[in-house]
N, C-alpha and C positions, 0 to 999 in steps of 0.2 A: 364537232357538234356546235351547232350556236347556241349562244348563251342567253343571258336574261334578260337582257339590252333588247329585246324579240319580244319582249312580250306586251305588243301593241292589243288592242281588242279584237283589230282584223284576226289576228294571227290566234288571238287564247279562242274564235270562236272557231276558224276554223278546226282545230285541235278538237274542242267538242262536237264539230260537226262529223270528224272521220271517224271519234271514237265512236258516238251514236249510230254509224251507219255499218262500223264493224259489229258491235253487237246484235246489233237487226239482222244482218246479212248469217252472222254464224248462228244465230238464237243463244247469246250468252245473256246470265242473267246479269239481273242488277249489279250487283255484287263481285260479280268476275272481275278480273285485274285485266287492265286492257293500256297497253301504252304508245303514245308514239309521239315520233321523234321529227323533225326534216335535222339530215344529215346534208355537211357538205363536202365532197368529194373532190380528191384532189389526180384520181388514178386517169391516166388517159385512157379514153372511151367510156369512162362513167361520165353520167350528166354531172352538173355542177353542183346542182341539190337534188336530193330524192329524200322520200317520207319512208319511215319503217313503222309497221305497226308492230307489236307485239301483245297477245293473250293467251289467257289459262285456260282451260277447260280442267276443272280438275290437278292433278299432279300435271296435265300435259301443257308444254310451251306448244305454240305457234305463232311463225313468226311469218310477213311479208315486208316486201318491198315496191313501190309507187315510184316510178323513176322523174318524178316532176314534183315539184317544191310544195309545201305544206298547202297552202291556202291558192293550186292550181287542181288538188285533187277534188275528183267527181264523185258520185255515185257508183256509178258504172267501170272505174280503177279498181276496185276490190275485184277478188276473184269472187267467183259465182260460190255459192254455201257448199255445194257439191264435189269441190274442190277442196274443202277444208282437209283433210287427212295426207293433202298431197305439201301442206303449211307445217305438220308436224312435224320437230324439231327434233331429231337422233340423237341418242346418249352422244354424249361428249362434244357438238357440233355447236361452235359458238358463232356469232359476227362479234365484229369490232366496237358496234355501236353499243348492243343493249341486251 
């Protein structure tokens, strides 16, 4: 993961800008826990960096991944709202990141 040395303004708005656009996209409220990350990747055939979100609905995690670096994510990178249940997270199933 990258560290603090990252936290330019470009970079802290885009971080506001993907979490704003996950809570829209899922209808999470205010208050929901919503995080994400740009990871960087060292596995061949992973890109270099990719974004992770991760939110709560309740007791449930959901988790995604953006396979393009924090402040190249769009709108339209999030999965569709309709899609959300396909993000939920199985007992015991971790990533490495978060």
């Amino acid at each position: 993961m990258l560290g603090p040395a990252r936290k330019t303004p470009e970079r802290l708005e885009a971080l506001d800008r993907v979490e704003a656009w996950t809570r829209e996209r899922f209808g999470l409220a205010r208050g929901s826990r919503v995080h994400v990350w740009e990871i960087a990747c060292a596995v061949p055939g992973c890109p270099p960096l990719e974004t992770a979100v991760v939110f709560w609905i309740g007791e449930q995690r959901y988790q995604l991944k953006v396979f393009k670096p924090l402040e190249e994510v769009v709108r339209d990178d999030l999965p569709p709202a309709w899609f959300r249940n396909a993000l939920a997270v199985a007992d015991g199933f971790e990533w490495d990141c978060c």
